[in-house]
N, C-alpha and C positions, 0 to 999 in steps of 0.2 A: 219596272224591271221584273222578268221572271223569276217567281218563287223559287227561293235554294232548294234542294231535297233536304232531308235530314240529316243525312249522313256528310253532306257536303258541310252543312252549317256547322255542324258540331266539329268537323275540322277544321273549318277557317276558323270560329273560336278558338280552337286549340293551337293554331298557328299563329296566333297574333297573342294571344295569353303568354306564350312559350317563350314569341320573341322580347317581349316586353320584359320579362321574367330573366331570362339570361342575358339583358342588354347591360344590367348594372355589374354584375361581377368582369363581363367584356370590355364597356367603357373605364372600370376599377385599374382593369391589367394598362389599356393602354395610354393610362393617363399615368404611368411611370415613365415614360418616352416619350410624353408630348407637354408643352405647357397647356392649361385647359382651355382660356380662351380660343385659341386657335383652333385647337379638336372640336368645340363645339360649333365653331363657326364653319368650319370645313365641311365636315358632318351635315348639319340644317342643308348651308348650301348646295353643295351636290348634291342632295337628298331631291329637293325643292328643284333641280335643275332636271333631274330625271324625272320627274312626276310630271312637270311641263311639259318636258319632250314628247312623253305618254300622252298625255291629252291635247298636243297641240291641236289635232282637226276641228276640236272643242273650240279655237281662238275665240270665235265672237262671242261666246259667251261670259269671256272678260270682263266686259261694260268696263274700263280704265274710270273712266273719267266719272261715273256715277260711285265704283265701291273703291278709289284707292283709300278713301279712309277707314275703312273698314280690316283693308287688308293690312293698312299699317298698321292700329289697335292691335289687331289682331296677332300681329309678329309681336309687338311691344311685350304681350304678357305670355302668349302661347311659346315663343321662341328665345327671344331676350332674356327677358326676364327666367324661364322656367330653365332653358338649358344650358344659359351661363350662372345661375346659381347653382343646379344641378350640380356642374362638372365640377364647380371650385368644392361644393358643398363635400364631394366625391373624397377629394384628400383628406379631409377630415374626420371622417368616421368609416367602418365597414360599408358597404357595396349595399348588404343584406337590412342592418337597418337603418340606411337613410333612406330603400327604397317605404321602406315599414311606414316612414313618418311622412314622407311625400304621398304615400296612401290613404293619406286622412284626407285628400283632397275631398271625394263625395261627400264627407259628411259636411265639409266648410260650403261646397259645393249645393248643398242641401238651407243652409241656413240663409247663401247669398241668393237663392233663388225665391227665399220667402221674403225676403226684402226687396229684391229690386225685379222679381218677374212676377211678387204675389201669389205664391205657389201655395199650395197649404199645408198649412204644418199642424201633423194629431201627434194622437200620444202616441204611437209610435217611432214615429219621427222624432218626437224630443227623446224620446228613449235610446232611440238609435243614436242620437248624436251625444246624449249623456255618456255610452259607454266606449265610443270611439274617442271619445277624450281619456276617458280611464284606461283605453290600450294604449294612448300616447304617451302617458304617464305612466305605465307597465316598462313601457319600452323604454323611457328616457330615462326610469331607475336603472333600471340593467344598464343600461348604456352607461353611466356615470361612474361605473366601477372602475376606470382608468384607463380606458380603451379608445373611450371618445372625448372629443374636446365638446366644450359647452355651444361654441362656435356654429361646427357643424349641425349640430340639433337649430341652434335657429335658421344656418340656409337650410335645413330641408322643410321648417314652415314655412318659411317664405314662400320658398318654393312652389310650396301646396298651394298657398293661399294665390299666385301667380298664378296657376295654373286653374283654378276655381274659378277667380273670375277671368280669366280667356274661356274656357269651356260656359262661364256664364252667357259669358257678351256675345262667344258664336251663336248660342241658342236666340238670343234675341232678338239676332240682324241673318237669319241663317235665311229667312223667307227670302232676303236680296239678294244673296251670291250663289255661285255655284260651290258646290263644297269641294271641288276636289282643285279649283281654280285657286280657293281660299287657302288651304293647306300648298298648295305650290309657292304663292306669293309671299303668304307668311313666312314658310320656310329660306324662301331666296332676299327678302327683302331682311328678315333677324339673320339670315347666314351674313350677308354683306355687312351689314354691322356687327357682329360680333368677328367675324374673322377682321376688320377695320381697327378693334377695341383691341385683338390680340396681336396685329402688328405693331400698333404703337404701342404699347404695356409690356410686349412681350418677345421673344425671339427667335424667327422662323431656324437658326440655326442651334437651337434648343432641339428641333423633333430629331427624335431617331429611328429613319425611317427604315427600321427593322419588321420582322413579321408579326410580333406584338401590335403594334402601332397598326401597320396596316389594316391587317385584321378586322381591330375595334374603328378603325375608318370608312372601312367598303364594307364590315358588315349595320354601324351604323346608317351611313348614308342608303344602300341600297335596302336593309331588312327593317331596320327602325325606323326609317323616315317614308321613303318611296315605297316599297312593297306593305308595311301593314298600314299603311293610308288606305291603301284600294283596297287590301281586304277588308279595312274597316268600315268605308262606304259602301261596298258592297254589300255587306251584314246591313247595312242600314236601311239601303236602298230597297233591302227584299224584306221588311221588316221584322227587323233580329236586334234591330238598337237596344231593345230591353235585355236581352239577352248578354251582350257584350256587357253591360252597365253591371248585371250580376256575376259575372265570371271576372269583374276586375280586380276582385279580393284573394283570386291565387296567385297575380301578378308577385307582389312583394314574397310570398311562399315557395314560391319557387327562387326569384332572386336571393333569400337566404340559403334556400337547401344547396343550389347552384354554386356561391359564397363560399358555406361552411366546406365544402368538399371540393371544391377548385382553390381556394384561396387559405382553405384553414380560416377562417372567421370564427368569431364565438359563437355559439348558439345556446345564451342560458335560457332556464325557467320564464327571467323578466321577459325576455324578449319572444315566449313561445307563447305565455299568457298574453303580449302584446298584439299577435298577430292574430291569435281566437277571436281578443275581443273587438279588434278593428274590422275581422272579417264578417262578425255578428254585426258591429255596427252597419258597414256597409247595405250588406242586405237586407236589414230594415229599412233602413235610409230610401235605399233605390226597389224597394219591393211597389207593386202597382197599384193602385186603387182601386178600389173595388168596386164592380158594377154600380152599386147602391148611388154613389157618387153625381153630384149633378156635374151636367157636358160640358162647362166649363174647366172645373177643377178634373176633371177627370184627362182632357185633353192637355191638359199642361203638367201630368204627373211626373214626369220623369226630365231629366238632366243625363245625357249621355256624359260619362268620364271619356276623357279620351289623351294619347299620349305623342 
């Protein structure tokens, strides 16, 4: 793929950072009008149904019958698991920080790549993952002042940790599929089951299909799922993946700032030291090796986050 200019790159970062970033106070508002199941299900699938439409001339490159199990893993922890924890996690604590703790994914991300991809882990790396623990603990003091329930703090590790190993396991099988085929299937295959989970658990005449609701519907499906897919492959594709990896640490920064002033959230000390030192973690964590490095280790540096 032809090289992005600069100026082009630095905007689709900032497009796909942004969207990520205001997606959790938008999903906050409109899961007062929906049961969550449902929304997340809706959400994924339409998402996933637009992204196919977009690349259908791509068909053959499907292979069915070589990667369906790929692409079902692949929904199980990227979809399932991350955006029906996500949503329920949602009612339970502020927008601002549960996206804070869902942001320790790199560093979990970091530690299951030294385990199951053999990545290497220096003193940096442990250092980075020492203090992104100490910002989850910044954060989950703050938090425990009567605002959040204990609850919500474990789905949003779950969450992470959901989300770690899906971004692990794509990286490991990412040489077999097409990536924008992967994210379509994933999407449509956890949308069908999760919208399935929230018919029978839940009930469709619970939504209130007011402009709130829709809203955080068509701007999920279409901004959060279909459009920063392609921007995010496209960053990839022209290689900018390192790039995205270090700009994921404004995601949660904006989702609070977004939070405190659309929603009125708290925003204490606990939770602004939580974000410093997550954000420090992060980019040690996902910073690159350094020449010196033999082509091995050097080749397998990095773990793209992805959302």
């Amino acid at each position: 793929m032809k090289e992005l200019s600069r100026s082009k790159t630095i905007g689709l970062i900032a497009f796909l950072v942004v969207v990520w970033g205001i997606s959790w106070p938008i999903y906050k508002i409109a899961l007062a009008y929906t049961p969550p199941l449902l929304f997340a299900g809706m959400r994924t699938l339409i998402g996933g149904l637009l992204l196919a439409c977009l690349y259908i001339p791509k068909w053959k490159q499907i292979r069915w019958k070589a990667n369906w199990p790929v692409y079902l893993l692949s929904s199980v922890f990227n979809v399932i698991l991350f955006y029906a924890l996500q949503t329920i996690g949602l009612l339970y604590m502020p927008s601002g920080l549960f996206s804070v703790i869902v942001y320790l994914q790199p560093v979990l991300v970091g530690i299951l790549a030294w385990i199951w991809l053999g990545e290497a882990m220096n003193a940096l790396k442990i250092l980075g993952l020492l203090i992104g623990f100490l910002g989850v603990a910044a954060v989950s003091a703050g938090g425990l002042s009567g605002h959040v329930a204990i609850l919500g703090i474990v789905l949003a590790l779950i969450t992470s940790l959901a989300w770690s190993i899906g971004t692990v396991y794509v990286k490991k099988v990412s040489h077999r599929v097409d990536s924008i085929w992967l994210v379509a299937f994933q999407c449509m295959l956890g949308g069908i089951v999760l919208t399935t989970l929230g018919s029978s658990t839940e009930q469709w005449s619970a939504i209130t299909w007011n402009t709130p609701y829709l809203v955080g519907l068509i701007f999920g499906a279409v901004f959060g799922i279909a459009a920063s897919w392609v921007v995010y492959f496209t960053l990839v594709h022209s290689g900018d993946a390192s790039k995205v990896a270090s700009y994921t640490f404004l995601v949660p920064l904006i989702s609070v700032i977004s939070g405190t002033l659309f929603l009125h959230e708290p925003f204490s000390v606990y939770l602004l030291l939580g974000l410093v030192l997550i954000a420090i973690s992060i980019y040690m964590v996902n910073r690159k090796a350094k020449p010196g490095l033999p082509q091995g280790k050097a080749n397998r540096k990095n773990i793209v986050t992805t959302q």
